[in-house]
Backbone as a ProteinNet text record, in pm:
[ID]
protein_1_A
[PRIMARY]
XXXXXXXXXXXXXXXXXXXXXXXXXXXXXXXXXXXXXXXXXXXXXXXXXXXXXXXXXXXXXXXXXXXXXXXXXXXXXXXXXXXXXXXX
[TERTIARY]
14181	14092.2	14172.2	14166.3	14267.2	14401.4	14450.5	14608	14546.4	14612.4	14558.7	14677.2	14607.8	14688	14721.4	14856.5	14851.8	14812	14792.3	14669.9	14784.2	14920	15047.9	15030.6	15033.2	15013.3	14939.6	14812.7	14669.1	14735.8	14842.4	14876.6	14992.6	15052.9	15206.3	15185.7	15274.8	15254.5	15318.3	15370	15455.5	15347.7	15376.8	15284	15247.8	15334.3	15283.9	15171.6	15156.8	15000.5	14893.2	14935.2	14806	14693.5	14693.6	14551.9	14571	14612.1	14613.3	14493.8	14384.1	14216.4	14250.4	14343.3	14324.4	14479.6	14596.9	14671.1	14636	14568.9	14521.9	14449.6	14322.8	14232.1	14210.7	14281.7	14299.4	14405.8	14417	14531.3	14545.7	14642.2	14671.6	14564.1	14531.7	14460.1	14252.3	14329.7	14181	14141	14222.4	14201.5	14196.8	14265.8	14238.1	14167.6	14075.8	13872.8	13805.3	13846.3	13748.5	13771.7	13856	13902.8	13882.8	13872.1	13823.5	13637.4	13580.8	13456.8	13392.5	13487	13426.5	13435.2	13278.7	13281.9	13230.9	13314.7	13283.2	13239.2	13107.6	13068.2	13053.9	13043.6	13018.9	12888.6	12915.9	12809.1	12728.8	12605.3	12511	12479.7	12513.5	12512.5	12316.7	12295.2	12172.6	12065.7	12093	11954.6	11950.2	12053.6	12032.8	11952.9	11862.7	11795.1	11862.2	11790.7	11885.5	11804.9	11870.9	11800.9	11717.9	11571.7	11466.6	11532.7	11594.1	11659.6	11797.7	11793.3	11900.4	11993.2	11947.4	12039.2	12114	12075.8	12091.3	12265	12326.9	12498.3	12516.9	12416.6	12415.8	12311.3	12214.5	12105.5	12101	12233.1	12250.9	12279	12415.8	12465.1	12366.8	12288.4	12183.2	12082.4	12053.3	11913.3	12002.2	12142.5	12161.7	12204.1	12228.1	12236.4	12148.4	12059.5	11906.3	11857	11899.5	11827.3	11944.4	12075.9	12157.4	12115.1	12070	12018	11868.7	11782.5	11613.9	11680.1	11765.2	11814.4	11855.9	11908.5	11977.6	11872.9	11762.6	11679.1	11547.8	11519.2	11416.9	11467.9	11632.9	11647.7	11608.7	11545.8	11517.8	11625.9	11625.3	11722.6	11639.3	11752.2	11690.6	11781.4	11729.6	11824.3	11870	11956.3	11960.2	11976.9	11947.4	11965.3	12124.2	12229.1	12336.5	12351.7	12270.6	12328.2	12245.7	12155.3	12064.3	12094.3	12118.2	12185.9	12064.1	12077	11962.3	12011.9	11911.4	11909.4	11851.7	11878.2	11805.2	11778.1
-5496.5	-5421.2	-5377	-5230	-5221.1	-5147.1	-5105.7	-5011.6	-4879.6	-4805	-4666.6	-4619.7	-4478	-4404.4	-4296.3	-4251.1	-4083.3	-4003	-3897.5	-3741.7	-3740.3	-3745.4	-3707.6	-3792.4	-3930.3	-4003.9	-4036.4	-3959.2	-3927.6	-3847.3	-3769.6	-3648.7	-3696.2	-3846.8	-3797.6	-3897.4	-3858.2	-3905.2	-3996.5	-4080	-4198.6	-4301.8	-4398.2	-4518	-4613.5	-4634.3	-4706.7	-4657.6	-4584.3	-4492.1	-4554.6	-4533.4	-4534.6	-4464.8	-4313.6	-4261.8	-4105.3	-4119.8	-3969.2	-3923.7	-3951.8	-3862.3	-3757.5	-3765.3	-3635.6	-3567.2	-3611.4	-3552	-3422.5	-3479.4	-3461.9	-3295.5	-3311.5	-3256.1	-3158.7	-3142.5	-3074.9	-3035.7	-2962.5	-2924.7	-2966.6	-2959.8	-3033	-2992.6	-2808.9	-2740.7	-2837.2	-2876.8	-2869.1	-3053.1	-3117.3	-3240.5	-3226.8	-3200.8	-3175.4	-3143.2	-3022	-2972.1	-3075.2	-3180	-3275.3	-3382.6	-3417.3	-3523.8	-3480.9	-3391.1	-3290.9	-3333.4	-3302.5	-3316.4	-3447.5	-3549.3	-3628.6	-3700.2	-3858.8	-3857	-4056.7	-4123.1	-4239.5	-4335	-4384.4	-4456.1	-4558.2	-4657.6	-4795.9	-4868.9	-4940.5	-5020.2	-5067	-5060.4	-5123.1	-5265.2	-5318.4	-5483.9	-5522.4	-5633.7	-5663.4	-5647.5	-5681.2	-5675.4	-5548.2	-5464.1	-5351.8	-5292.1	-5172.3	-5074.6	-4980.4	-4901.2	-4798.4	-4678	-4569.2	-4502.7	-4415.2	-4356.5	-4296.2	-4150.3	-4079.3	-3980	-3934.9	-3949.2	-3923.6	-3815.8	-3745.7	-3630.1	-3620.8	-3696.6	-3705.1	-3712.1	-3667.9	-3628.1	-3475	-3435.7	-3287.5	-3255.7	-3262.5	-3163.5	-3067	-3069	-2942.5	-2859.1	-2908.5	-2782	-2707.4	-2736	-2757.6	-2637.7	-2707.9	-2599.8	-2476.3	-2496.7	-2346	-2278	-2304.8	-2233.3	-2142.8	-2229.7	-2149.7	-2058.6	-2084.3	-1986.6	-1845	-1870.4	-1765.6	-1697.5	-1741.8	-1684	-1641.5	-1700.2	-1609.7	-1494.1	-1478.6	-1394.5	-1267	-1273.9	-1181.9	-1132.6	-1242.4	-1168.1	-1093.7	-1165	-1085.2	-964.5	-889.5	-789	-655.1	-579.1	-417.2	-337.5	-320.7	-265.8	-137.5	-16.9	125.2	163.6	269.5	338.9	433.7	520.4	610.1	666.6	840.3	874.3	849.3	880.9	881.9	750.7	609.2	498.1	475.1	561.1	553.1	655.9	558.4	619.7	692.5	810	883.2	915	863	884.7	983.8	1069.9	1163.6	1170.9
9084.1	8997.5	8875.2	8819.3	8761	8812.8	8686.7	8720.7	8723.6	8865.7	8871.8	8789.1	8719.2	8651.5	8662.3	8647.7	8721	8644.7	8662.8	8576.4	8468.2	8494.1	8416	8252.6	8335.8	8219.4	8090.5	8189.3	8051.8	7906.7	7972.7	7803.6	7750.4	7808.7	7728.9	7601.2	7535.5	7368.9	7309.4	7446.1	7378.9	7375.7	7276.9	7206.5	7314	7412.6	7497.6	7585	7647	7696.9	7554.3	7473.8	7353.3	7441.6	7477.4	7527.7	7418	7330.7	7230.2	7246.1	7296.3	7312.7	7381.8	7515.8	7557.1	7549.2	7490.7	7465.8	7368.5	7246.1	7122.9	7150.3	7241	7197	7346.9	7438.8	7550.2	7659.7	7676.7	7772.5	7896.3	7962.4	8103.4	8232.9	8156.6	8316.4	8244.9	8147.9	8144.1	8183.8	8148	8217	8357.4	8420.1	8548.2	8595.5	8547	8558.8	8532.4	8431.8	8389.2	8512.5	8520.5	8628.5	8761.3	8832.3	8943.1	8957.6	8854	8798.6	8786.2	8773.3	8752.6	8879	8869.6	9022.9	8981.5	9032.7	9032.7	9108.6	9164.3	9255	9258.9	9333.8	9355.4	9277.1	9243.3	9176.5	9291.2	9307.4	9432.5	9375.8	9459.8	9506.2	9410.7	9349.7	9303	9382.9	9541.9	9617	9706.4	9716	9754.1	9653.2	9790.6	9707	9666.8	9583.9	9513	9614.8	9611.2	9715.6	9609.7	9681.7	9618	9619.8	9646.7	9608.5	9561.7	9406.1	9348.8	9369.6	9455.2	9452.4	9610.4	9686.5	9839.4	9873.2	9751.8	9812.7	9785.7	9703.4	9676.8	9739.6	9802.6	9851.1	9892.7	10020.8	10115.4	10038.1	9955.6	9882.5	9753.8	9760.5	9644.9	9703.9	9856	9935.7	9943.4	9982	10055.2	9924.5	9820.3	9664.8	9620.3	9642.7	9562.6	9707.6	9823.1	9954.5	9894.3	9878.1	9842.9	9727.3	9605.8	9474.3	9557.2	9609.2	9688.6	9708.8	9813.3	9927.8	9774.7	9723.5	9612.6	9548.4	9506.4	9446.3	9463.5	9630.3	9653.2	9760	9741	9842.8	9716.5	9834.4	9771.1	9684	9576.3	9493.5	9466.9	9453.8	9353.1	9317.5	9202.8	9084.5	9157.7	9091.9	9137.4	9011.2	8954.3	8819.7	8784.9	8847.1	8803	8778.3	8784.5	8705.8	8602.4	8563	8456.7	8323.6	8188.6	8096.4	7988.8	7999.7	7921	7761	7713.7	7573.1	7492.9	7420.3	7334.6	7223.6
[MASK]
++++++++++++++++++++++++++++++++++++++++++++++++++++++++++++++++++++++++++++++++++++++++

């Protein structure tokens, strides 16, 4: 396939790399978020199907996200005066 490359090699600035895009224009912690982030999958074969749900590697983490954000927002909250800032 091709030559794997190490994370190191993406920033250094000698001519042979020729990759100055991310030397140039970002820092080391931040390639590493990008490269962390990024996610590369297999090309599916011509007569395979593609599956009808695009999201079916994230779902779980997806359902129990939004049950954690419900849960937060529909629990009983009250003021109390001492966190309420009065104006005159």
């Amino acid at each position: 396939m091709g030559k794997n490359v190490l994370r190191t090699e993406l920033l250094e600035t000698d001519t042979l790399f020729g990759l100055h895009v991310f030397s140039d224009n970002m820092s080391m912690n931040q390639l590493l978020l990008l490269l962390r982030a990024l996610h590369f999958a297999k090309i599916p074969k011509q007569n395979a199907e593609a599956p009808k749900d695009q999201l079916h590697k994230v779902r779980s983490k997806l359902i129990s996200s939004m049950h954690n954000y419900l849960k937060y927002i529909t629990q009983d909250e009250r003021l109390d005066e001492s966190m309420i800032v009065w104006h005159e």
